[in-house]
N, C-alpha and C positions, 0 to 999 in steps of 0.2 A: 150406920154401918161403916165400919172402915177400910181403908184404901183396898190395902189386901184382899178382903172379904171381897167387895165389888169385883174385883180383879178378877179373882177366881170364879165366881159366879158367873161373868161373862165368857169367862173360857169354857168352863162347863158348858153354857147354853149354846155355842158355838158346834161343839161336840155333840149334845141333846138337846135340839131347839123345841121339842114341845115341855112348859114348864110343869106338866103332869107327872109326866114320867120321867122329869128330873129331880122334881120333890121327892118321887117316890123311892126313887135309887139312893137318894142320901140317905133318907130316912132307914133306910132297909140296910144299908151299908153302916151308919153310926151303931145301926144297935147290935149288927155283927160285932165291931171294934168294942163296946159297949159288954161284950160278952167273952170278951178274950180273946178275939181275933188280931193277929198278925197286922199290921199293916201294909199294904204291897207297894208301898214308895218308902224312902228311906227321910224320916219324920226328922227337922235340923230342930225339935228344941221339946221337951216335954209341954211346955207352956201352950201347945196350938189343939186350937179345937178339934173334937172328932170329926164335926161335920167341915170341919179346914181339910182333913185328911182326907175325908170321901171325896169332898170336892178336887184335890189334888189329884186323887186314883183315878175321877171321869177324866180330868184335864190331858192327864198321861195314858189315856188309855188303857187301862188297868182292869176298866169295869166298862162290860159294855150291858145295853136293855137286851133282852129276850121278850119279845113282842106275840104273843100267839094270836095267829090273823083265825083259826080254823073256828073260834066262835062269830066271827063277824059275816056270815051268808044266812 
């Protein structure tokens, strides 16, 4: 993995520290972008990953989890 990648994936995880539900936001977030979605950071090069982008949107704030607690009783 490189510099970048690490980098960002720690800022992410800072932001969303269970790694459950930070996989899953990427995941759900790349195949938006993946489908013709906009990206909500302004992207410096064609060359970067989707999941650079999604990661960049957690890191920014962009994208937050929705959590539904009303099945856990």
């Amino acid at each position: 993995m490189n510099p970048m990648k690490t980098e960002l994936l720690e800022q992410a995880r800072h932001r969303v520290p269970n790694t459950s539900v930070l996989v899953n936001m990427v995941s759900k977030r790349t195949r938006q972008l993946i489908a013709g979605e906009r990206p909500l950071i302004k992207v410096d090069s064609q060359q970067v990953d989707l999941e650079d982008i999604a990661l960049q949107e957690i890191v920014a704030g962009k994208i937050m989890a929705e959590i539904d607690l009303a099945g856990q009783q």
